[in-house]
C-alpha positions as CSV (number, residue, x, y, z in Angstrom):
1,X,-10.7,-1.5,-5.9
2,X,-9.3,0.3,-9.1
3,X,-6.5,-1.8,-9.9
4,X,-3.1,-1.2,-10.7
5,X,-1.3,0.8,-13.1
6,X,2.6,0.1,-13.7
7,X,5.1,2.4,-15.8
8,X,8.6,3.1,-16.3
9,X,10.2,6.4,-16.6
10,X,13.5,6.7,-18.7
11,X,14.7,10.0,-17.6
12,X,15.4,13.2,-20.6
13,X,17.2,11.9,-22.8
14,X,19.5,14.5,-24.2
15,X,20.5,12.1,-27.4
16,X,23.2,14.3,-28.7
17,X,26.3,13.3,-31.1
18,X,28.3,16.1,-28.7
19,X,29.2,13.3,-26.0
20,X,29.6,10.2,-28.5
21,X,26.3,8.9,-28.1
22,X,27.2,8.1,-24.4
23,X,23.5,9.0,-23.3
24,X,22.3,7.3,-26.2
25,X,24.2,3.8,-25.1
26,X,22.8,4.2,-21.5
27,X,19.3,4.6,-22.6
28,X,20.0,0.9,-24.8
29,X,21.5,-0.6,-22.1
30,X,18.4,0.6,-19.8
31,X,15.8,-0.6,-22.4
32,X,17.6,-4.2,-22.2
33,X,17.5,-4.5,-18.8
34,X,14.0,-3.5,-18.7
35,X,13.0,-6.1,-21.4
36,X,14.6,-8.7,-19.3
37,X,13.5,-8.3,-16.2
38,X,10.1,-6.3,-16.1
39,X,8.0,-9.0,-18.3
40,X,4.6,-8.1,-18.2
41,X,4.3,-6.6,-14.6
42,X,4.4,-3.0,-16.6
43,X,1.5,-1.1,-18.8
44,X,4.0,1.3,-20.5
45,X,7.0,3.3,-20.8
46,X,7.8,7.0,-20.6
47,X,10.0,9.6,-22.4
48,X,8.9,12.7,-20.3
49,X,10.6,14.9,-22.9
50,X,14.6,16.6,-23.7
51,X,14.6,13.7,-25.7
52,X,16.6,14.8,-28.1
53,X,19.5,17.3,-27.3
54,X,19.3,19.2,-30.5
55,X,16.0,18.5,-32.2
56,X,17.7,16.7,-35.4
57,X,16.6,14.1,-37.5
58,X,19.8,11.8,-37.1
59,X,19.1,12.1,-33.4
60,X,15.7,11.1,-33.3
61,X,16.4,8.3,-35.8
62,X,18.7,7.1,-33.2
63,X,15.9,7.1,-30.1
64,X,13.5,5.4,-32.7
65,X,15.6,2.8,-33.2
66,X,16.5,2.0,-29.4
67,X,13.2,2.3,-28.8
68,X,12.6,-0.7,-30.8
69,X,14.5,-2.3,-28.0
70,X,11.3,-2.8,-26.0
71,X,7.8,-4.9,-26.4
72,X,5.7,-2.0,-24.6
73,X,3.6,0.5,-25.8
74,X,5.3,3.8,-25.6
75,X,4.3,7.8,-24.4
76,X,6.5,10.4,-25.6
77,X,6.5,14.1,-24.1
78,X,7.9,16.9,-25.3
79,X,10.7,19.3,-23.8
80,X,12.5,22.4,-24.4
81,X,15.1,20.8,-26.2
82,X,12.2,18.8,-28.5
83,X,11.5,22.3,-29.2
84,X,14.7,24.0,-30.5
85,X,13.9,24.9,-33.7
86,X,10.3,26.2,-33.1
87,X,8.2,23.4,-33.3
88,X,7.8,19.4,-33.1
89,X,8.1,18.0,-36.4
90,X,11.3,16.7,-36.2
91,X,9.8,14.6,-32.8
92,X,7.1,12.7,-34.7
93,X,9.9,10.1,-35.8
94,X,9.7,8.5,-32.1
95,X,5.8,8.8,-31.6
96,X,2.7,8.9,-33.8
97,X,0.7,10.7,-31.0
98,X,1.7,14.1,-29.9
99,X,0.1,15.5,-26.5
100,X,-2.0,16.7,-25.3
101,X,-4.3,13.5,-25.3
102,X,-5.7,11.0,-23.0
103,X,-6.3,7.6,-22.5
104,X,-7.6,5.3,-19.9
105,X,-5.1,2.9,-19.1
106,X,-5.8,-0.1,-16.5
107,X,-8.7,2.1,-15.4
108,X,-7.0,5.1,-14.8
109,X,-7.0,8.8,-16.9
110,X,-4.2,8.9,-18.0
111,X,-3.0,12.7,-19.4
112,X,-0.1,13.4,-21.7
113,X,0.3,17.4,-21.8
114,X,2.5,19.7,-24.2
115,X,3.7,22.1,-22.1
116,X,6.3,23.2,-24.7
117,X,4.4,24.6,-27.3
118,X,2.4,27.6,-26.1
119,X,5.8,29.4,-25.3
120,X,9.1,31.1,-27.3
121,X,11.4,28.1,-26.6
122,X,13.9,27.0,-23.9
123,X,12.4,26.4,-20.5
124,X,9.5,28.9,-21.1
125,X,7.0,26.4,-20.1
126,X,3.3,27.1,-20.8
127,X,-0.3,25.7,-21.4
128,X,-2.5,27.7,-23.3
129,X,-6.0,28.6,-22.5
130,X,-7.6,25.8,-25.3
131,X,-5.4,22.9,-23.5
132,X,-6.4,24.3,-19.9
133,X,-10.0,24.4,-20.8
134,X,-9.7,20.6,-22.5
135,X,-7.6,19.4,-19.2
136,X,-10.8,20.6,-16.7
137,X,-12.9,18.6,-19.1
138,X,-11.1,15.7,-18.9
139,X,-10.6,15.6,-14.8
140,X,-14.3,16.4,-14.7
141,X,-14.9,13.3,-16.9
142,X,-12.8,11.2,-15.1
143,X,-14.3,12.2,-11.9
144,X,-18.1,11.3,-13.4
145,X,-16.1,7.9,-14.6
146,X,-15.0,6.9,-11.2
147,X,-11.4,6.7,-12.4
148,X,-8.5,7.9,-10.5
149,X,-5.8,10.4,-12.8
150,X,-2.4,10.1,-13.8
151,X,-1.0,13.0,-15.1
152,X,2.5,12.9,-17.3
153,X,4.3,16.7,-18.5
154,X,7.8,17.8,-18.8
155,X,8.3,20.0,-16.1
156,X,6.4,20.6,-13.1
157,X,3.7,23.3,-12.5
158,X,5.6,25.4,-10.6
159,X,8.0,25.9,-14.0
160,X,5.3,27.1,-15.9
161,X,4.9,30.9,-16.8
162,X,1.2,31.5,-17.1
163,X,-1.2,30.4,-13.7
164,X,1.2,27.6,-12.3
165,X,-0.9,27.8,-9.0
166,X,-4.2,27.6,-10.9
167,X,-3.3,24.1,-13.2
168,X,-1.8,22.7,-9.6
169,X,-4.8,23.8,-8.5
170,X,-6.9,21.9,-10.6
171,X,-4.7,18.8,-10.2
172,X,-5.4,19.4,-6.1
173,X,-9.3,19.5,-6.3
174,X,-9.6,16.9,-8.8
175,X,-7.6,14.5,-6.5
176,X,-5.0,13.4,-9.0
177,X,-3.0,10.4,-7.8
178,X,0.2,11.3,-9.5
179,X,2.1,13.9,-11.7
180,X,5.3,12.4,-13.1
181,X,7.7,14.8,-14.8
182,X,11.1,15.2,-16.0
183,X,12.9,18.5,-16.2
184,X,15.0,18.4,-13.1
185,X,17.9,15.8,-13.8
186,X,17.6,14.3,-10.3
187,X,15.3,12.2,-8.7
188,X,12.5,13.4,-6.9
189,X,9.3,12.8,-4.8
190,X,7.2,15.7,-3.8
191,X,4.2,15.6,-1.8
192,X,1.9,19.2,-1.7
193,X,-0.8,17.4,1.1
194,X,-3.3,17.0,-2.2
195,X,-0.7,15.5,-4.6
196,X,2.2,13.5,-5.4
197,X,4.9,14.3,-7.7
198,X,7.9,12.4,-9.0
199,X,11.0,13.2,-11.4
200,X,13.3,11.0,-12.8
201,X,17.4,11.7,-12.9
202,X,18.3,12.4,-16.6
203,X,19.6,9.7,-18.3
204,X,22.1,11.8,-20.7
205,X,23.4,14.5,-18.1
206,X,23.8,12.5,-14.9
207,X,25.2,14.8,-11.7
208,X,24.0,12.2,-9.4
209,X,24.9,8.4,-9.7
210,X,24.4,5.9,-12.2
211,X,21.8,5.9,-15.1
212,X,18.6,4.1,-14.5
213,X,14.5,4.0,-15.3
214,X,11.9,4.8,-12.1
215,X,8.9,2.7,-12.2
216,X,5.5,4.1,-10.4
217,X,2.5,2.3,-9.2
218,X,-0.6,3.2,-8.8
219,X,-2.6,0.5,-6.6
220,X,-6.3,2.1,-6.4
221,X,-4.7,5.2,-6.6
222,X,-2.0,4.9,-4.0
223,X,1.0,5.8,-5.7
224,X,4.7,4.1,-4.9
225,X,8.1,5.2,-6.8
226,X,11.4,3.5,-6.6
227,X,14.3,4.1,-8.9
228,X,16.3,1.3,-10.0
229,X,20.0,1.8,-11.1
230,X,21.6,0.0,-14.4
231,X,23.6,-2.0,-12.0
232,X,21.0,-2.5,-9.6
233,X,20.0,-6.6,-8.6
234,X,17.2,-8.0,-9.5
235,X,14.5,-9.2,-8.8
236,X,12.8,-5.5,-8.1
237,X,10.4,-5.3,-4.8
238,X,7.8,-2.1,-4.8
239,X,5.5,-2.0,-1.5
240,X,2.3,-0.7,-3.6
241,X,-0.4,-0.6,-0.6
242,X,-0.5,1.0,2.2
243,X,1.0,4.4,1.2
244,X,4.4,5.0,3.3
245,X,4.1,7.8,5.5
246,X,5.8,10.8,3.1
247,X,3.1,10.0,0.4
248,X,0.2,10.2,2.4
249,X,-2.6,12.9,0.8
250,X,-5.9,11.9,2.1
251,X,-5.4,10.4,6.5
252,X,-9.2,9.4,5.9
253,X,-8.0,6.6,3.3
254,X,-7.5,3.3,5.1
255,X,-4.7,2.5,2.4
256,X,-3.2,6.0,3.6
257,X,-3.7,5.3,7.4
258,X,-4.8,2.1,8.0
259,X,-6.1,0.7,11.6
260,X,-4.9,-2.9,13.2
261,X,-6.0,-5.0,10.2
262,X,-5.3,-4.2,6.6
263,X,-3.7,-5.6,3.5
264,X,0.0,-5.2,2.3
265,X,0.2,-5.6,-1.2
266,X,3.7,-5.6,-3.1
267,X,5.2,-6.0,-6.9
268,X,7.6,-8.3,-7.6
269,X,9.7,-7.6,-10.7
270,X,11.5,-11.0,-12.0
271,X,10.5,-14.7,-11.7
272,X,10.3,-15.3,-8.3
273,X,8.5,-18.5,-6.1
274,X,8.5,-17.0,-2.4
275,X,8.1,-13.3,-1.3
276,X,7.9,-12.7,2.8
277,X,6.3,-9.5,4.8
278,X,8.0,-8.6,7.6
279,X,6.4,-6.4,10.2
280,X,9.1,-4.0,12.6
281,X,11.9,-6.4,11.9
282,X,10.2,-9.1,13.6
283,X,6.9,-10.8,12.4
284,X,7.3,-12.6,9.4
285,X,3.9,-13.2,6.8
286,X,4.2,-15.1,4.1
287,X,2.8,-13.3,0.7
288,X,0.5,-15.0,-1.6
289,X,0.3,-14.3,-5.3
290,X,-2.9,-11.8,-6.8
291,X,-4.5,-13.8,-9.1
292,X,-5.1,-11.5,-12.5
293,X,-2.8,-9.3,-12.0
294,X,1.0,-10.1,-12.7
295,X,3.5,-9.4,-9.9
296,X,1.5,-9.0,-7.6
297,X,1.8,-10.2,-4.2
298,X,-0.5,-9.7,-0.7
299,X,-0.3,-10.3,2.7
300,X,-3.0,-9.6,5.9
301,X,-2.0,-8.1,9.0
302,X,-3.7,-7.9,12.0
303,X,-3.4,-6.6,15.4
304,X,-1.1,-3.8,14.7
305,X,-0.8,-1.2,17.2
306,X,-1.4,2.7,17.0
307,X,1.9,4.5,16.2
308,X,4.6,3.9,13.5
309,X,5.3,0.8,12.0
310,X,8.0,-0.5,9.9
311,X,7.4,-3.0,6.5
312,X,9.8,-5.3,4.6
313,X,8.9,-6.9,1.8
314,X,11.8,-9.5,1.2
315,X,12.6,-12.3,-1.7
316,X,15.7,-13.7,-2.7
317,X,18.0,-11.2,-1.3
318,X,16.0,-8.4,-2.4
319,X,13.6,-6.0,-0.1
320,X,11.7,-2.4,-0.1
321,X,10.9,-0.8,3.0
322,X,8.1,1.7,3.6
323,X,7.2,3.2,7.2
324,X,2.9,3.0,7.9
325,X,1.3,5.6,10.3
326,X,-1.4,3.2,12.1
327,X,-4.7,4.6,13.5
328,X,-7.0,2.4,16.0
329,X,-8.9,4.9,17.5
330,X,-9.2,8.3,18.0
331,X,-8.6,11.8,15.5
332,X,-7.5,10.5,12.3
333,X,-4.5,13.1,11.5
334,X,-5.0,16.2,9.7
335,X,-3.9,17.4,6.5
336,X,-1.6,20.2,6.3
337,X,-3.1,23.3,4.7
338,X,-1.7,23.2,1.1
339,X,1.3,25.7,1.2
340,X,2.6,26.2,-2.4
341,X,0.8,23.8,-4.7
342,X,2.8,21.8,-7.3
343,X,6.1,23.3,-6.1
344,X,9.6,21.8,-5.2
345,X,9.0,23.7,-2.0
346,X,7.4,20.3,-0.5
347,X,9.9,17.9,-1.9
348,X,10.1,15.0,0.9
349,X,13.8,15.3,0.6
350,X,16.0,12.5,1.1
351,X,14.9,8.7,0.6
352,X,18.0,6.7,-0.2
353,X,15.9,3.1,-0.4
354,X,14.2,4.1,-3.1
355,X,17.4,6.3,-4.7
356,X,16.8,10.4,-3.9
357,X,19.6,11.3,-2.5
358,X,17.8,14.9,-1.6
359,X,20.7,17.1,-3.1
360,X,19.0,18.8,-6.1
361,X,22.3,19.3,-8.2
362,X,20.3,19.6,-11.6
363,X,21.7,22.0,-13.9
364,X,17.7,23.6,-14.2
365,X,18.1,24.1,-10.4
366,X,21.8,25.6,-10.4
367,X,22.3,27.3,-13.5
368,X,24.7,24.8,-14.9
369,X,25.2,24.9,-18.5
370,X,23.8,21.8,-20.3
């Protein structure tokens, strides 16, 4: 087993003096809640670029110093707005590393591309040939390395200009385990049949509900998403093994399709003493906590028939639900040819548990004028 690797997502940004700083006091309000709550259940945070509306220093003076707000290590992304006037500099006030770069993180590759800087500005998204050439490297070392790949850019690979199908491509025969992005303003989950993608809702240009952070999972490389709203309750569950049916990529997996007997493993954000599986509404399990690993909570389960099968996790008033394909015996179930890789063409459309509403109203997607 790999392990697990915990982040949160603030969504763009879009810091801007325009609107009173109103995104600005969302994003401090988020980073308190998140200090409060998330402990040390999470490896880092996320700015996934359109940080700051304008590119000004006063701007991201302002994001520096709510940043401040939070004891984890931070990653910082470029967008389109980041690059208004031409280039970066200005962005270096909110992180000392610029991407591209990598790091191995809880024993996963973690890669942080600039997908900003190769082209003229606005959403003319890009990666040159020198940063295509270092990210094949890097998925071929991780491969070699055993470690399972995160990947993080603004905007999925769809949106870029130059050989979007070739980098998704390369993200679908190097068996990446997630590609979190920004960009859209709404949340997101897409699955390709190779790979899973998520965005975040924008935190300073919200056409769907309230402001809040996503936080992903990766539990030896299964990836789970939820989104959880400034004035959602805490504590915070997250179902992290076995995948739920929409985020299946690999039937062959027993953590994608398990048979009767498997493990159901779960985070639990905020202090909790008891945490309870329940299997179809019925059976209930109690969970026991991982030793090693914070949060994290397990439960066996046995005789399960073939079909599909409903799973609670449930603790003081709190729950996350996830539907399981089961397999016994016979033909595992096939992958779907890959139709349109890294495209918004194979978004899994509405889940309102985990906050993806399904509507799409982003201004990138409409041509709204943010």
């Amino acid at each position: 087993m790999t392990g697990c690797l915990t982040w949160i997502h603030f969504g763009d940004l879009h810091v801007d003096e325009a609107d009173g700083y109103e995104g600005l006091s969302r994003f401090s309000a988020l980073i308190a809640s998140a200090e409060a709550n998330l402990g040390d259940a999470v490896d880092f945070a996320l700015l996934p670029g359109d940080n700051a509306n304008h590119s000004t220093d006063d701007q991201y003076a302002r994001i520096a110093d709510a940043m401040t707000g939070l004891s984890l290590p931070w990653h910082v992304l470029a967008g389109d707005h980041d690059f208004e006037p031409g280039d970066l500099t200005a962005m270096r006030a909110i992180t000392a590393k610029m991407a591209p770069y990598a790091e191995t993180i809880a024993g996963y590759r973690c890669l942080f591309l600039d997908i900003v800087s190769a082209g003229k500005g606005g959403p003319d998204f890009r990666i040159d040939p020198a940063q295509r050439a270092w990210i094949e490297r890097e998925l071929s070392a991780a491969a070699v390395a055993g470690e399972p790949v995160a990947v993080f850019m603004h905007a999925y690979p769809g949106d870029l200009r130059d050989d979007p199908d070739g980098i998704a491509g390369l993200f679908a025969a190097h068996c990446v385990a997630f590609v979190d992005t920004g960009h859209t303003h709404y949340n997101e989950l897409l699955n390709d049949g190779r790979v899973i993608y998520g965005a975040t809702r924008s935190t300073g240009q919200i056409e769907e509900g309230a402001p809040g952070f996503s936080i992903v999972t990766l539990d030896d490389g299964v990836p789970s998403w939820r989104f959880q709203a400034i004035d959602d309750p805490w504590p915070l569950i997250q179902i992290t093994s076995p995948a739920d049916r929409r985020l299946i990529t690999d039937p062959v997996r027993a953590d994608n399709v398990p048979g009767s007997a498997f493990t159901v493993r779960a985070k639990v954000f905020g202090g909790v003493e008891m945490v309870s599986l329940h299997v179809d509404d019925g059976h209930v399990i109690p969970m026991t906590r991982i030793d090693g690993v914070p949060s994290l909570w397990s439960a066996s389960v046995d005789g399960i028939t073939d079909g599909l099968h409903r799973l609670a996790v449930r603790c003081d008033g709190s729950e996350d639900r996830i539907e399981i394909l089961v397999r016994n015996s016979g033909p595992r179930p096939k992958r779907n040819p890959p139709v349109s890789l890294g495209r918004d063409v194979n978004a899994i459309g509405a889940w309102l548990d985990r906050g993806i509403d399904g509507a799409q109203r982003g201004p990138n997607k409409n041509g709204l004028d943010w």
